[in-house]
C-alpha positions, -999 to +999 in steps of 0.1 A: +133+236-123+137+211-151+156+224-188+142+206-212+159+206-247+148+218-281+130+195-297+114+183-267+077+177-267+062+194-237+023+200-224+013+231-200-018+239-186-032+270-206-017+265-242-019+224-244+007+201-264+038+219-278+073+221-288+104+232-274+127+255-299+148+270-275+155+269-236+180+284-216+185+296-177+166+328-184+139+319-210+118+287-225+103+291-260+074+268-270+062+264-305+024+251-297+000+232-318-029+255-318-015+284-301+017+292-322+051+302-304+052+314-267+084+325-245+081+320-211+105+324-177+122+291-174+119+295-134+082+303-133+070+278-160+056+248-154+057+217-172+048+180-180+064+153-209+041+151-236+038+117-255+016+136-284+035+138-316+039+170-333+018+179-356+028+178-396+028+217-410+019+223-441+042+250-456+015+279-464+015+289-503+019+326-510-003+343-532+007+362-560-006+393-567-018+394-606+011+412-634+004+448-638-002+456-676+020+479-684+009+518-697+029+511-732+012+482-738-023+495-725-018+523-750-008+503-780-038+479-777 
């Protein structure tokens, strides 16, 4: 069983190229590229080096919902 640390970039069979974020005795937790986060049994997993780099992310923009007009101002009008 090999611990890798957060940060690390790390490729498994199913899910491809990803990340580590977090890894203890207990649990490994893999940001992927095209799969998102997954947690995993850091016994049971298995794993290989990657020498991908990480994708850049693109913070998503939020819409905003349009102003409500208010029922004062909808009755004035």
């Amino acid at each position: 069983m090999r611990m890798y640390s957060a940060g690390a970039r790390v490729s498994q069979a199913t899910y491809g190229d990803g990340t580590v974020t977090s890894a203890d005795e207990y649990h490994t937790r893999i940001e992927f590229d095209d799969h998102g986060p997954r947690t995993f049994s850091t016994v049971v997993v298995s794993l290989t080096p990657s020498t991908t780099l990480a994708p850049v992310k693109v913070p998503k923009s939020r819409k905003r919902a349009p102003k409500a007009v208010s029922a004062a101002k909808a009755i004035s009008a």
